[in-house]
N, C-alpha and C positions, 0 to 999 in steps of 0.2 A: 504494500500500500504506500502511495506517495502522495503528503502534505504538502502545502505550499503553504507558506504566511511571510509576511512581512508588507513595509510600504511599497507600492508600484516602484519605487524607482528601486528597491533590492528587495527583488524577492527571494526567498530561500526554499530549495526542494529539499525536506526531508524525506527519504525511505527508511520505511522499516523491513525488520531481516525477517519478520515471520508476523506472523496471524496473531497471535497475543499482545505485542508491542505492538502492535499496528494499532489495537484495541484502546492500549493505554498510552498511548501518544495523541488519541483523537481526544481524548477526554481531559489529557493536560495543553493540549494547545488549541481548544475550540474557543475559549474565552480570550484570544490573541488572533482571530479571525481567519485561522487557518483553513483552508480546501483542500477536502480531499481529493487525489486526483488529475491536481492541476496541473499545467502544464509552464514554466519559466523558465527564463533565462536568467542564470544567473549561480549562485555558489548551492553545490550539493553537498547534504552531508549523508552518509550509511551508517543506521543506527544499528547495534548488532543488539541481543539480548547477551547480558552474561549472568550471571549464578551468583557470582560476587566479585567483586576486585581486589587483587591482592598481585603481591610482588614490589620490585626496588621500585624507587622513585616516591619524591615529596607530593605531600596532598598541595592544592592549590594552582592556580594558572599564571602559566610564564609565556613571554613572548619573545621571539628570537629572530630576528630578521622577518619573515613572512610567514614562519610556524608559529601557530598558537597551539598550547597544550593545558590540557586542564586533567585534575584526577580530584576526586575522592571518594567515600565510601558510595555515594549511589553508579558512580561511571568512570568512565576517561577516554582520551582521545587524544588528537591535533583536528587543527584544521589549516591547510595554507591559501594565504589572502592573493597570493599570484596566481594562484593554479585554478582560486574560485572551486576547492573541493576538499572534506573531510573522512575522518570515521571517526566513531564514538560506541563506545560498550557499555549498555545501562541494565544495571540490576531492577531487579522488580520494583524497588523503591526510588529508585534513580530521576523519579520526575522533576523534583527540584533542581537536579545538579544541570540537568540539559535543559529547563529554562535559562539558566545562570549560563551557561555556552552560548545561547542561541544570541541574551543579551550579550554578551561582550563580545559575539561576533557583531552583532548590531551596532554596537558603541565602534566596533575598530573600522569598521566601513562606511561609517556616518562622516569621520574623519578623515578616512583614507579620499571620500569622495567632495570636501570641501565643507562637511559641516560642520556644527556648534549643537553639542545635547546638554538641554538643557533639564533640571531636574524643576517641574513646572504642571500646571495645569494649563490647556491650551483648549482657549472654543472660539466659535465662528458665528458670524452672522452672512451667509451664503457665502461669500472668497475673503473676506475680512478676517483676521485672528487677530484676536488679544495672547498672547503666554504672560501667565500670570507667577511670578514665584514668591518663595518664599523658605525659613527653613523648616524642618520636621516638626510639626505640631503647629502652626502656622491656620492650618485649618486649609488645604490645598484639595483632600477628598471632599471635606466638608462643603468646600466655595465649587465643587464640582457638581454635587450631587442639588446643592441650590439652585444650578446656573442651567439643569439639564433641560429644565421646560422650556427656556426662550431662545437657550444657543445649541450649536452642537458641539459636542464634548468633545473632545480628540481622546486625553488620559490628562488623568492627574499624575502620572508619576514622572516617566520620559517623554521629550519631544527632540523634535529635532529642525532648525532653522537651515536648510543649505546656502547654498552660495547665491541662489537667486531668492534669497528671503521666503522661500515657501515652506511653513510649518509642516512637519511630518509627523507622525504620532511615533512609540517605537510599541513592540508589542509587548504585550501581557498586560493589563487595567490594573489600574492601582482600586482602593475599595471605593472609591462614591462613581465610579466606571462600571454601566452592565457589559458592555462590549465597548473595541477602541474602536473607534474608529479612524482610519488610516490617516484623512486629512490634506494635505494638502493648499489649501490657503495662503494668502498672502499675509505676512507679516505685517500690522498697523501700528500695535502699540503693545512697551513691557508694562509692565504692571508688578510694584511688589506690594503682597498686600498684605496687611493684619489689622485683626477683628477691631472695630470699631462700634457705636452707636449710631453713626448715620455718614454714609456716603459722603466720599469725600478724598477729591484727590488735587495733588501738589506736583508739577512740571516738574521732572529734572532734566538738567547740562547733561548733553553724552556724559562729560568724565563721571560726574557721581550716577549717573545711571552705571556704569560700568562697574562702578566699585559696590553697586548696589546688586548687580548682575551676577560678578566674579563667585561669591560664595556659591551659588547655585550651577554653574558650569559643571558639568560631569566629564572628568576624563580619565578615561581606562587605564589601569594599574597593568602594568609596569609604564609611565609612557617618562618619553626622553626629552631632554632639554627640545630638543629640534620643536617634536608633538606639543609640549607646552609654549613655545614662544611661537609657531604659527595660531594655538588658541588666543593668544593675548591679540594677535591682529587680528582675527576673525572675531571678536568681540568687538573692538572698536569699530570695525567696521557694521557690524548691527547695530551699536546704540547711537551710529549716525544716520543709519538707514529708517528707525521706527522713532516715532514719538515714545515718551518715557514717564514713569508718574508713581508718586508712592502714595497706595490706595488704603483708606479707611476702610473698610467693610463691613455691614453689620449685615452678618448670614443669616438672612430669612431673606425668601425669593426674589420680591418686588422690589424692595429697595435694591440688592445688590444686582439686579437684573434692570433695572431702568439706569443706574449707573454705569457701569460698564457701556450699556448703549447709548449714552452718550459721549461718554469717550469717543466711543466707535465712526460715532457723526463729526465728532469734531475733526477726527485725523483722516477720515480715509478717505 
């Protein structure tokens, strides 16, 4: 059986090695918008089943010129970013470990392709996005699961902004997310926001948008002086490209949903 999920512009073909993992592959990766089936261009990986994992080598993921390697107790593998092809061995419990691959192949080709992941919630009003962040506890499921009636939700967890400012979602939904949706949209406006009384937001200068942005940028572990100082310019370059603003929010519907749409009027 073969899966596909990811955003249109990378999508990824899982196969599974047998009839049982095939079973439990649909059911850890339906809520991340995966197809069964489908048909893409783009990095495959061959999932095998194993019984357990064991033998030399450290648990945890390293990256090595264009080989990515991950182990621990649920799987392990590589996968190389030149070749656009993997393998991976998952025990019966292994569903978590190959979300965590699938993300940080997502994260390393979000990058390798010009973009900026952001840890954010991200919605739309028809090609318009707001990404909104902030940090853990922030209230970013919460300002999702408010925002789902008037906008569309991309995720509250990852996004992803490329090089032509079009928000992507990445997969698996964070919790105020029934399903991600992929997304696509044009970048209007950042937004960092925390809980307030009543709506209510304040312009910022690129620079402190940026210093207000930085904490939230996600970038994949191990990455190297080079990967971190091409993020420093792919940042500035977004908080010159979107209008910027640090948002009040008080999480109930109508207020934080007539806010935001005004923002939205104003920039785009």
């Amino acid at each position: 059986m073969k899966f596909v999920v990811g955003p249109p512009w990378l999508r990824v073909t899982v196969k599974a090695g047998d009839a049982a993992l095939a079973r439990r592959l649909a059911h850890q990766l339906g809520h991340a918008g995966a197809e069964q089936g489908a048909e893409a261009e783009g990095p495959t990986l061959e999932v095998l089943p194993a019984a357990d994992i064991s033998g030399s080598g450290g648990v945890g993921f390293e990256l090595k010129g264009n080989i990515f390697r991950g182990k621990d107790k649920g799987g392990e593998g590589w996968y190389d970013a030149a070749e656009g092809k993997g393998e991976f061995s998952l025990t019966p419990g292994g569903g978590l470990f190959f979300q965590t691959v699938l993300r940080q192949i997502f994260f390393w080709e979000s990058y390798r392709k010009g973009g900026v992941v952001l840890h954010s919630v991200a919605f739309a009003d028809g090609d318009d996005v707001i990404v909104s962040c902030g940090p853990s506890g922030s209230g970013k499921s919460t300002l999702a699961g408010v925002l789902r009636t008037r906008f569309t939700v991309y995720t509250d967890d990852m996004n992803v902004v490329d090089g032509d400012g079009r928000v992507w979602a990445l997969p698996f939904r964070g919790t105020g997310v029934e399903r991600v949706n992929a997304g696509g949209g044009l970048l209007r406006a950042l937004a960092f926001h925390r809980p307030g009384r009543e709506f209510k937001a304040e312009p910022l200068e690129p620079a402190d948008a940026a210093r207000e942005l930085w904490p939230s940028v996600f970038i994949p572990e191990p990455a190297g002086a080079k990967l971190k100082g091409c993020t420093f310019e792919r940042v500035a370059a977004l908080v010159g490209r979107a209008a910027a603003f640090v948002v009040d929010v008080p999480l109930e519907e109508n207020a934080a949903g007539l806010g935001f749409s005004k923002i939205l009027k104003e920039v785009a």
